[in-house]
Backbone as ProteinMPNN parsed JSONL, in Angstrom:
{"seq_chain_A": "XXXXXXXXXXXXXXXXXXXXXXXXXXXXXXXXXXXXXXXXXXXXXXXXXXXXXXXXXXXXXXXXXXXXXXXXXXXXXXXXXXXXXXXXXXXXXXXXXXXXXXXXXXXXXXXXXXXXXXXXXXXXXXXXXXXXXXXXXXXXXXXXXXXXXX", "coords_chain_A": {"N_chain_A": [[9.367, -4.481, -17.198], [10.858, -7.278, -18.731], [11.752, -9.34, -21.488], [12.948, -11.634, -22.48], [13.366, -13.032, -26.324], [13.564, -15.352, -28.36], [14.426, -16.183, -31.863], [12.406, -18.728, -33.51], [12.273, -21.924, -34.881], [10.252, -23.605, -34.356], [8.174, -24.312, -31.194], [6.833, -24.805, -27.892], [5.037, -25.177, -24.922], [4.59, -26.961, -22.055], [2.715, -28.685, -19.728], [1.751, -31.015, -17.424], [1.915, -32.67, -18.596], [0.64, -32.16, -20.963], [0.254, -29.924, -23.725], [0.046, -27.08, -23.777], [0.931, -24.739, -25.576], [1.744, -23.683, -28.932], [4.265, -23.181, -31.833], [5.243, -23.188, -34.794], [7.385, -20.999, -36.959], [8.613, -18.565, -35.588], [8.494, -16.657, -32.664], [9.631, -17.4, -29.511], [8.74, -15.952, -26.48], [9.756, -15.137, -23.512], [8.882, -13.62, -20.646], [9.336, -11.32, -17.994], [7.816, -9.762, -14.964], [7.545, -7.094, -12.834], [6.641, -5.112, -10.064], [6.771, -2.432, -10.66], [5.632, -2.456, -13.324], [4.007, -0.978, -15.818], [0.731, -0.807, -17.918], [1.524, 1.076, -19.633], [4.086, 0.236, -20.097], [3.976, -2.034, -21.13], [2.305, -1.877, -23.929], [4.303, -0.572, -25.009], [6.409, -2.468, -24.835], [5.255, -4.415, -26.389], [4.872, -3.533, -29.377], [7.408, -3.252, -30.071], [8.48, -5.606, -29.76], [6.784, -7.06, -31.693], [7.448, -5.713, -34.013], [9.994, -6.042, -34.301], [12.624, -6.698, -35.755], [13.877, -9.332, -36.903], [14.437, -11.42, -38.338], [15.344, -12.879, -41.437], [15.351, -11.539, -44.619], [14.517, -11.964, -48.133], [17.398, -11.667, -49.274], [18.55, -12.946, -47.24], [19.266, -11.234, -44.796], [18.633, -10.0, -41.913], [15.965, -8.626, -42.005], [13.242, -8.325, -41.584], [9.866, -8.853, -39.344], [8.305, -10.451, -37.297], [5.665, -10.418, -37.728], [5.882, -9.789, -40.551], [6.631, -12.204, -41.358], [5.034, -13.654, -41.2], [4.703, -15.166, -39.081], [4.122, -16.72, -35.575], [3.521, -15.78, -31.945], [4.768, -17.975, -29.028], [3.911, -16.832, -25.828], [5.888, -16.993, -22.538], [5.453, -17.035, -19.285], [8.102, -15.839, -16.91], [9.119, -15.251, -13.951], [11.712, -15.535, -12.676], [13.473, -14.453, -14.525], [13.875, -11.88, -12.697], [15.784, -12.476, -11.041], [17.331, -11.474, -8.383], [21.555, -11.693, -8.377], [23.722, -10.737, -6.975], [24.275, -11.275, -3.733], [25.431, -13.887, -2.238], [24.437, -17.572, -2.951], [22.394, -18.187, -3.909], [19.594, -17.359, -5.834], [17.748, -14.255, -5.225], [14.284, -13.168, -5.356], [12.421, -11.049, -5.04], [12.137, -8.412, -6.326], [10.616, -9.505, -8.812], [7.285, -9.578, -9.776], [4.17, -9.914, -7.788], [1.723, -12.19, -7.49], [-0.924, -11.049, -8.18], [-0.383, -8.651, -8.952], [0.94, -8.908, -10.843], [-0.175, -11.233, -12.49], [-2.932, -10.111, -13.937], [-1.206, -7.381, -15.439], [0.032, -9.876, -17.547], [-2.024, -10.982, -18.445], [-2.545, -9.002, -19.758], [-1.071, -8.613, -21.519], [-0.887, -10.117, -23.135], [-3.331, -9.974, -24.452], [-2.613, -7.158, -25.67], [-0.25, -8.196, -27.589], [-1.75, -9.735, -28.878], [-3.825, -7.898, -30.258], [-1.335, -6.6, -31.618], [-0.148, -8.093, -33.071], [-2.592, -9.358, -34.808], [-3.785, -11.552, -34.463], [-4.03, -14.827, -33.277], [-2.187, -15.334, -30.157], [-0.167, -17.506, -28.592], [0.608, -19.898, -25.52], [1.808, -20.337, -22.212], [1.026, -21.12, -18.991], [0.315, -19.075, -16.29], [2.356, -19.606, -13.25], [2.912, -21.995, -13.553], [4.461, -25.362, -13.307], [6.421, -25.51, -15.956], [7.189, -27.105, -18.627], [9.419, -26.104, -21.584], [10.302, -26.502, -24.952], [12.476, -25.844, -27.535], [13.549, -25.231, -30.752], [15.96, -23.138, -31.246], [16.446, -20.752, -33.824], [19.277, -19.438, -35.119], [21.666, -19.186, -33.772], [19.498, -17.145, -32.498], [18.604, -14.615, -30.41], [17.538, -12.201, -27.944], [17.53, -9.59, -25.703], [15.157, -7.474, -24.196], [14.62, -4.987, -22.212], [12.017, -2.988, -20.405], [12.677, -0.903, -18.95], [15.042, 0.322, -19.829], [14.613, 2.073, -22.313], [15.704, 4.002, -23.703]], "CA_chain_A": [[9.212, -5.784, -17.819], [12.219, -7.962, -18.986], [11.623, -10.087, -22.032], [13.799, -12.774, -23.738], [13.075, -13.184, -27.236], [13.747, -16.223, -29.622], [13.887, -16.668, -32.832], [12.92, -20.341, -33.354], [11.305, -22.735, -35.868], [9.578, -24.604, -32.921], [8.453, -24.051, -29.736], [6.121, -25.8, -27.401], [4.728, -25.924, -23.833], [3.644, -28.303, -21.631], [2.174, -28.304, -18.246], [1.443, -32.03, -16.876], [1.651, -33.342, -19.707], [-0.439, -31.56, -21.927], [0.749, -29.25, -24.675], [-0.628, -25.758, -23.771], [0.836, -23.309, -26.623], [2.741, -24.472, -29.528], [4.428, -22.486, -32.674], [6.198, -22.826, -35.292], [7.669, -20.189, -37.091], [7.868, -16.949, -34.898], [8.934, -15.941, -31.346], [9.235, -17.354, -27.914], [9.4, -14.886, -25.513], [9.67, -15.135, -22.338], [8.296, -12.341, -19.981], [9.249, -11.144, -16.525], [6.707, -8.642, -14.747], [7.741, -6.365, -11.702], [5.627, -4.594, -9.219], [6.561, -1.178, -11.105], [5.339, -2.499, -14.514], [2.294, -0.736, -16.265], [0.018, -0.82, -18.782], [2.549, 1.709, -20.454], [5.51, -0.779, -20.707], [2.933, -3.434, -22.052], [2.265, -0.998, -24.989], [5.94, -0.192, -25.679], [7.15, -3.8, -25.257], [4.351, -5.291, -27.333], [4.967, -2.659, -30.234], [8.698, -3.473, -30.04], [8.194, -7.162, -30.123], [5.924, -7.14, -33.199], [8.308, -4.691, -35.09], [11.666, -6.596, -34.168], [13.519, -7.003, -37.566], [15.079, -10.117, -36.251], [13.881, -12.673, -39.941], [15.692, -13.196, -42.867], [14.234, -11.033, -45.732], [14.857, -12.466, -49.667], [18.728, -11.26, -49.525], [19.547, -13.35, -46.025], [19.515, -10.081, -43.858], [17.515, -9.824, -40.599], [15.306, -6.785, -42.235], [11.51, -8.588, -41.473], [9.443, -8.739, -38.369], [7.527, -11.715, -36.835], [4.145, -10.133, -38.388], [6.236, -9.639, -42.288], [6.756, -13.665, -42.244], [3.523, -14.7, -40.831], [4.828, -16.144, -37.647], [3.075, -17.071, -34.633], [4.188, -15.444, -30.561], [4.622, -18.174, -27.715], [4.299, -15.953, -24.393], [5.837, -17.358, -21.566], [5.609, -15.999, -17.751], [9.212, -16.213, -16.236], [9.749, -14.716, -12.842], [13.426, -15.764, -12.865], [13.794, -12.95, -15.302], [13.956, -10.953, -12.275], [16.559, -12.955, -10.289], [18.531, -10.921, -7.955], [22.307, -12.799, -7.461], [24.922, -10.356, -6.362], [24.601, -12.197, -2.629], [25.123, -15.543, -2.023], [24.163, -18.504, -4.23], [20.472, -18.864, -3.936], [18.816, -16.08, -6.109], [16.342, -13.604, -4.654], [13.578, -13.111, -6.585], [12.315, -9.644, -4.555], [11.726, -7.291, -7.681], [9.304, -10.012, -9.337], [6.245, -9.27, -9.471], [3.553, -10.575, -6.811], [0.792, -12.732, -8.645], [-1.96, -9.887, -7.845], [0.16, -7.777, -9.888], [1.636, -9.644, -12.299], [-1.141, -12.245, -13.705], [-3.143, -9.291, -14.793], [-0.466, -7.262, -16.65], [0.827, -10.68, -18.334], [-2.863, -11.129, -19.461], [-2.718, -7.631, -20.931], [0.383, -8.709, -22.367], [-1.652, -11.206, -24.438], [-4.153, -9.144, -25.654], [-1.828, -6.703, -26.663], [0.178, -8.846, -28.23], [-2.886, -10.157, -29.913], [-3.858, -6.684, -31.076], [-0.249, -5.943, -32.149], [-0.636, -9.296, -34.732], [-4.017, -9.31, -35.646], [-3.994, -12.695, -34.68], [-3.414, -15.752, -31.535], [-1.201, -15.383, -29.189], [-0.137, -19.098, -28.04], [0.783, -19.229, -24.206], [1.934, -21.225, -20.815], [0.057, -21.458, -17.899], [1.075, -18.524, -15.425], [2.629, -19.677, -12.241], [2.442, -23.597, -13.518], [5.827, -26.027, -14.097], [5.958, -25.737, -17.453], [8.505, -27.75, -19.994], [9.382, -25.573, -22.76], [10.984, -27.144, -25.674], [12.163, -24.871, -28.661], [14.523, -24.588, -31.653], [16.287, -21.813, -31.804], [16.859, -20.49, -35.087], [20.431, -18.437, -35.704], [20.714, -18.819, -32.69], [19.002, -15.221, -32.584], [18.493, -14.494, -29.153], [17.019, -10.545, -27.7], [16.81, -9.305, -24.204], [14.613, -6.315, -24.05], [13.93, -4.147, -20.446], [11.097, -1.517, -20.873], [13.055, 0.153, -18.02], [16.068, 0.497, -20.514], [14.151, 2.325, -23.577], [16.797, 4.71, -24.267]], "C_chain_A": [[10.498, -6.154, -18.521], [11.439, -9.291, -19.999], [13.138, -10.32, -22.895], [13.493, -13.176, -24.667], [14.148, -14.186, -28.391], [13.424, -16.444, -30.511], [13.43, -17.947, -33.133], [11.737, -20.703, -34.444], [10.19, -23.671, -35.54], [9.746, -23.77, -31.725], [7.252, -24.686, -29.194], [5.843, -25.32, -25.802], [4.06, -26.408, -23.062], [3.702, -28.419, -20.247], [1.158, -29.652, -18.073], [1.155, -32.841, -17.571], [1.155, -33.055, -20.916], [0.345, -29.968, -22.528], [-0.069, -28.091, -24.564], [-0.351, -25.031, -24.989], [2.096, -24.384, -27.545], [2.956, -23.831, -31.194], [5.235, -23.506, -33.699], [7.282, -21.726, -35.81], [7.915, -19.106, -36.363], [8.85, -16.973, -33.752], [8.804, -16.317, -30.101], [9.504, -16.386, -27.133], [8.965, -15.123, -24.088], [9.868, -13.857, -21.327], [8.236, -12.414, -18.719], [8.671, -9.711, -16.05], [7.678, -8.383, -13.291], [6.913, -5.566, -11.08], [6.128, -2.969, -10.53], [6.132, -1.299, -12.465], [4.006, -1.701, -14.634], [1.874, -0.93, -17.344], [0.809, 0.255, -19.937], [3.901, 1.016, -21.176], [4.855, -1.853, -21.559], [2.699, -2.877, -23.669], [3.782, -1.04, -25.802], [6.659, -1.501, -25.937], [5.907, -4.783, -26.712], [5.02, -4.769, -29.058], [6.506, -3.275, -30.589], [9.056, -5.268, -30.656], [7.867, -7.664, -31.372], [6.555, -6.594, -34.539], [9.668, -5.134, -35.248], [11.939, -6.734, -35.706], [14.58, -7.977, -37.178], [15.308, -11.556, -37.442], [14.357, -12.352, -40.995], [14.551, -12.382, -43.802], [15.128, -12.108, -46.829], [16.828, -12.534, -49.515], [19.051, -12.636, -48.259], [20.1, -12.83, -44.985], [18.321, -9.993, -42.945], [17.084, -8.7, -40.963], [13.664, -7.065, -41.713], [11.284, -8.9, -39.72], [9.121, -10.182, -38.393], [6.185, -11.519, -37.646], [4.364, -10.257, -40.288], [5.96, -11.122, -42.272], [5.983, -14.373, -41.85], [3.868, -15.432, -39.905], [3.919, -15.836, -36.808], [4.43, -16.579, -32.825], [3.869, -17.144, -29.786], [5.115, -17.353, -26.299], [4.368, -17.022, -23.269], [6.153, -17.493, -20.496], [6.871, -16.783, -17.154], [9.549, -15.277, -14.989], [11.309, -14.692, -12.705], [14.281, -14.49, -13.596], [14.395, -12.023, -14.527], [14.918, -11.025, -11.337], [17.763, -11.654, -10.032], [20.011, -12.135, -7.428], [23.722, -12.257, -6.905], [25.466, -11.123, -4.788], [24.374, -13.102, -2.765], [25.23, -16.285, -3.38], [22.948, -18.528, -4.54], [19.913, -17.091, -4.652], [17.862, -15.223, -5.312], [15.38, -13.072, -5.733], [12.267, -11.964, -6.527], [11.384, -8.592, -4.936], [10.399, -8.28, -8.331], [8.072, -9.987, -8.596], [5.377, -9.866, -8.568], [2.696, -11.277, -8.011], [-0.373, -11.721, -8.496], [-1.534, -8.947, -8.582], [0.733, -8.002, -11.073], [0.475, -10.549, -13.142], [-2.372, -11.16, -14.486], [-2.457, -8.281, -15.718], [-0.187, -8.474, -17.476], [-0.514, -11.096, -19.205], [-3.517, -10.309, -20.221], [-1.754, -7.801, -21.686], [-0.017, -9.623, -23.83], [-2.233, -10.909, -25.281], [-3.576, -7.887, -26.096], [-1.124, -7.47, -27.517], [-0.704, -9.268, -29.785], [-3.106, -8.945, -31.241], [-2.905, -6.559, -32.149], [-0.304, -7.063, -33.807], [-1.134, -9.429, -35.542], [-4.02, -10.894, -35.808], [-3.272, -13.467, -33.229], [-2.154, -15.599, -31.129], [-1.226, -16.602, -28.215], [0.468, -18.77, -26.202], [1.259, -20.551, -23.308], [0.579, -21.128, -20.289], [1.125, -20.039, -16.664], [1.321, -18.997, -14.303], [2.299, -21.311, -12.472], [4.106, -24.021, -13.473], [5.323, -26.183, -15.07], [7.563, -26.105, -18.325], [8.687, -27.014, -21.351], [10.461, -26.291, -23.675], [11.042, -25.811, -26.915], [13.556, -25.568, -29.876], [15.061, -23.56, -31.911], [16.341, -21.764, -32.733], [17.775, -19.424, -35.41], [20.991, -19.119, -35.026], [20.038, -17.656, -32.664], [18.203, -15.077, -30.967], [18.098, -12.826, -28.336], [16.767, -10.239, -26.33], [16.57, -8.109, -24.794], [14.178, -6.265, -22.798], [13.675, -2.86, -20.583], [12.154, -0.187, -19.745], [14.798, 0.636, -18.584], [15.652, 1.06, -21.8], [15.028, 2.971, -23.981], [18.532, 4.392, -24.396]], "O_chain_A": [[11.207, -5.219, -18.893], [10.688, -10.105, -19.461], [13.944, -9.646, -23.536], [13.002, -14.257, -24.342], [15.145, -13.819, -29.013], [12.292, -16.911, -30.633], [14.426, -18.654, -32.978], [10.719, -20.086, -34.757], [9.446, -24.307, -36.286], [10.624, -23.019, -31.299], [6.525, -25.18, -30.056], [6.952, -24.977, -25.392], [2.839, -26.385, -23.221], [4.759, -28.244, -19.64], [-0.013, -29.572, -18.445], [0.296, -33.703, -17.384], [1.313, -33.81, -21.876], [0.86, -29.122, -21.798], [-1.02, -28.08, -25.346], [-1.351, -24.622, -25.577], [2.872, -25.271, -27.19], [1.957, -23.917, -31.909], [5.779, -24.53, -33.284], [8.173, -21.532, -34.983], [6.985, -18.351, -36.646], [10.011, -17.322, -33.971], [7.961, -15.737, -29.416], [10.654, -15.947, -27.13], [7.796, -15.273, -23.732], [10.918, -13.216, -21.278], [7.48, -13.177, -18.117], [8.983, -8.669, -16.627], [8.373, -9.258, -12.774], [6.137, -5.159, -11.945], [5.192, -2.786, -11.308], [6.187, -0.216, -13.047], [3.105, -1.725, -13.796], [2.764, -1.352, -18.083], [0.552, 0.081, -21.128], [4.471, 1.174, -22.255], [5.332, -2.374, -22.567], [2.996, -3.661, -24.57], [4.118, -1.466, -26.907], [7.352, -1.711, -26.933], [6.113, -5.569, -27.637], [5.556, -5.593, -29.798], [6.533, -3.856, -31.673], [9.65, -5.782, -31.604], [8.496, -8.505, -32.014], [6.299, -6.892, -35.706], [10.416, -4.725, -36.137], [11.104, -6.872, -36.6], [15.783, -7.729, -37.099], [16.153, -12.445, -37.342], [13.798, -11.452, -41.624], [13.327, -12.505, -43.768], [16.078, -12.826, -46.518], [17.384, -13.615, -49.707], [19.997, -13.344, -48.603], [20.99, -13.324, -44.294], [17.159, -9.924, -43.345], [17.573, -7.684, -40.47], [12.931, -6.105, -41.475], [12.218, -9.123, -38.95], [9.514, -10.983, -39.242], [5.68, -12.5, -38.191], [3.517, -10.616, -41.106], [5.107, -11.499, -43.076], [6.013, -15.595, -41.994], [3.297, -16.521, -39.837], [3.049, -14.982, -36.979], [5.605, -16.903, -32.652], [2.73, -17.574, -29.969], [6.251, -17.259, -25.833], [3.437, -17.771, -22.973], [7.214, -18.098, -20.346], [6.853, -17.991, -16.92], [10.431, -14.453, -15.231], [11.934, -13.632, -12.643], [15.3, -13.866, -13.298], [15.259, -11.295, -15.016], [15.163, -10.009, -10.687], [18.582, -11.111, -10.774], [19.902, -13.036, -6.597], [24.635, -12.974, -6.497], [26.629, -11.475, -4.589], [23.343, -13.505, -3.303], [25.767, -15.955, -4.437], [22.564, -18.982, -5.619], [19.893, -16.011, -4.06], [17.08, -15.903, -4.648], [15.74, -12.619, -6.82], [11.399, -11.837, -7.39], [10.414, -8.068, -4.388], [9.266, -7.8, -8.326], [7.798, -10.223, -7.419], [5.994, -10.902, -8.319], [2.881, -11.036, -9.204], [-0.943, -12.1, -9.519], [-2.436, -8.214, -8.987], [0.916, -7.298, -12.067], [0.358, -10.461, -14.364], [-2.693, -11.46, -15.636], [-2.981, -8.182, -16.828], [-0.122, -8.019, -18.618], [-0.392, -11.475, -20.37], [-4.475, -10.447, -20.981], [-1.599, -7.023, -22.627], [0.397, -9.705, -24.987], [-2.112, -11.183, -26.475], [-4.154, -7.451, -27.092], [-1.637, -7.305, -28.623], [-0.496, -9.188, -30.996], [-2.809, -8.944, -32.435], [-3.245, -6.435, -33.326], [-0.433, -6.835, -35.01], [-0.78, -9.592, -36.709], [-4.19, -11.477, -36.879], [-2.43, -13.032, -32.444], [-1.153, -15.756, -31.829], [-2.024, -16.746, -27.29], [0.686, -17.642, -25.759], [1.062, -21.689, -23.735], [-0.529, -21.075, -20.822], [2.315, -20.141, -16.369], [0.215, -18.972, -13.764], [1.532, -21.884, -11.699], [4.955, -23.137, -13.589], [4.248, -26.716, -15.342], [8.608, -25.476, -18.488], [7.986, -27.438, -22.27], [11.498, -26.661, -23.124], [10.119, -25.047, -27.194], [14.377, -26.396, -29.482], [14.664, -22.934, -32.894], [16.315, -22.913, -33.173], [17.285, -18.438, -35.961], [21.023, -20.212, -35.592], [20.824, -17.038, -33.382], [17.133, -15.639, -30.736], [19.22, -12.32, -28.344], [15.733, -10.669, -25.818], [17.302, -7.594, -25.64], [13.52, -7.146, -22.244], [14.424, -1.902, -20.776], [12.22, 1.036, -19.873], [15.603, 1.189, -17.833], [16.336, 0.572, -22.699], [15.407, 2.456, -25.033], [19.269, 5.205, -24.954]]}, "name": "protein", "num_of_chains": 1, "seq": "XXXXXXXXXXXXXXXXXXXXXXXXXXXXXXXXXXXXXXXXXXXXXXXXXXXXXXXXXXXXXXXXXXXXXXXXXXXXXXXXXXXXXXXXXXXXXXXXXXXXXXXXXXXXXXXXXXXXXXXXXXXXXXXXXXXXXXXXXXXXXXXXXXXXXX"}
């Protein structure tokens, strides 16, 4: 699994118009699944996610989590994540996950997530066009890949 993690003061999205998941405070992340993902990386990335120390404590030092300052997760499913582009111009996209394999990890990804909070986990639409709108905030920006833990 391959997540992109934003800090942001906003975030939003929207699928035909209509405003599916929508934060303030907290974390977009955007999440790419691969056929070798399991229920093990879902654990380790969730945990990781929830624990980031990526928020301003009192001083002005990134020492707090998403859960210390009461923020809110938007999860949202990016295949692209997985873009192969050493050949050519046109990505291959190969390694991402199938939807038979991927839309059930990404909706274990939720309810972990959930768990990890103790509270909603806002969301896309898997496999929709979806308009995301955000604010970053630093910018503060995080790739994490469970297949890179060490």
């Amino acid at each position: 699994m391959r997540a992109v993690i934003q800090r942001v003061t906003k975030a939003s999205v929207t699928v035909e118009e209509q405003i599916t998941g929508s934060i303030d405070t907290g974390m977009l992340v955007l999440l790419g699944i691969e056929e070798a993902d399991t229920t093990e990386d879902i654990i380790w990335l969730s945990n990781k996610i929830t624990n980031l120390r990526i928020f301003n404590d009192a001083q002005g030092v990134m020492n707090q989590s998403v859960k210390e300052v009461d923020g809110n997760i938007l999860l949202v499913s990016q295949f692209t994540l997985y873009a192969a582009t050493k050949k050519g111009n046109r990505p291959s996209y190969i390694r991402a996950g199938k939807p038979d394999i991927a839309i059930p990890l990404y909706e274990q990804m939720i309810i972990q997530l959930g768990l990890d909070m103790g509270k909603q986990i806002y969301t896309g639409i898997f496999g929709a066009d979806m308009k995301v709108a955000l604010l970053n905030d630093g910018p503060v920006t995080i790739i994490i890949d469970t297949k890179n833990k060490e």
